[in-house]
C-alpha positions in Angstrom: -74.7 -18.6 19.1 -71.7 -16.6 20.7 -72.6 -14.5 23.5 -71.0 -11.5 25.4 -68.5 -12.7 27.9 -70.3 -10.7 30.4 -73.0 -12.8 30.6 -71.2 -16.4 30.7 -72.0 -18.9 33.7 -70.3 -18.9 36.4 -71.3 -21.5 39.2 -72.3 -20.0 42.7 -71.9 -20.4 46.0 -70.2 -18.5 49.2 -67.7 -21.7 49.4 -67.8 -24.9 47.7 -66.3 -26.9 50.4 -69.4 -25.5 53.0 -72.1 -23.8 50.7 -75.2 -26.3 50.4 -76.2 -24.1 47.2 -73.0 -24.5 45.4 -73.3 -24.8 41.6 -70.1 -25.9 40.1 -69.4 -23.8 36.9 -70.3 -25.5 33.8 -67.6 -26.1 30.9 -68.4 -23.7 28.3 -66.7 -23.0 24.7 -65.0 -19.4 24.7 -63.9 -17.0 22.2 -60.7 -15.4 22.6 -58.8 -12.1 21.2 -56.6 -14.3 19.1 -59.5 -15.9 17.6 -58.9 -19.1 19.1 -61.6 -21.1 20.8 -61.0 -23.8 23.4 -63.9 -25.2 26.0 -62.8 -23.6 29.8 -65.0 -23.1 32.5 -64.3 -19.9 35.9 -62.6 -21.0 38.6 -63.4 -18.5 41.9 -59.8 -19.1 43.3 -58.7 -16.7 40.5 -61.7 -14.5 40.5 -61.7 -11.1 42.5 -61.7 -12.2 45.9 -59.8 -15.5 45.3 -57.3 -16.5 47.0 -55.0 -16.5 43.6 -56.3 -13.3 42.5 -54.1 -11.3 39.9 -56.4 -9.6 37.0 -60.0 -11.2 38.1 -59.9 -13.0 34.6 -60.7 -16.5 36.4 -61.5 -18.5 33.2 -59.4 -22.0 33.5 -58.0 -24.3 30.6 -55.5 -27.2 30.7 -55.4 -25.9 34.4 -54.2 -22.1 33.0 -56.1 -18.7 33.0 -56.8 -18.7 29.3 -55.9 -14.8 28.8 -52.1 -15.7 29.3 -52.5 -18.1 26.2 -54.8 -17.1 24.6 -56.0 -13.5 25.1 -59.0 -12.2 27.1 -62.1 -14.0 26.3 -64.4 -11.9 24.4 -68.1 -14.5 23.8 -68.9 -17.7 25.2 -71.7 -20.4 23.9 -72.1 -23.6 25.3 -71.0 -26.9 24.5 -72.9 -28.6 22.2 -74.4 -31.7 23.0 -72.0 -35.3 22.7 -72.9 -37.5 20.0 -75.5 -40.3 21.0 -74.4 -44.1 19.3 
């Protein structure tokens, strides 16, 4: 079930390199202004604070911030489970 953007998972942590409570952020599938969907997860290097801050829109894809390809992601859900054998 799609879900407002605003409440996506993000990971945690003050710094992942020295924070013992870092949570690396989870892959998710998003939902973007052009309708297109592609599984991308936040990266805090872009994110307001970051050191490669622009627009604080810090969800990564293919190694790209998804609203230059894609549009601003509008709903997130999360992966689905991978087939079992």
């Amino acid at each position: 079930m799609w879900q407002p953007i605003e409440t996506a998972p993000k990971g945690g942590g003050a710094e992942m390199v020295t924070d013992p409570n870092w949570v690396e952020p989870p892959a998710i599938l998003l939902y973007c202004a052009d309708g297109t969907q592609v599984v991308a997860q936040w990266d805090w290097y872009y994110a307001e604070g970051g050191m490669g801050h622009t627009d604080g829109v810090a969800w990564i894809a293919f190694g790209e911030q998804v609203n230059f390809h894609f549009g601003m992601p509008t709903h997130w859900q999360p992966l689905p489970p991978p087939p079992t054998t």
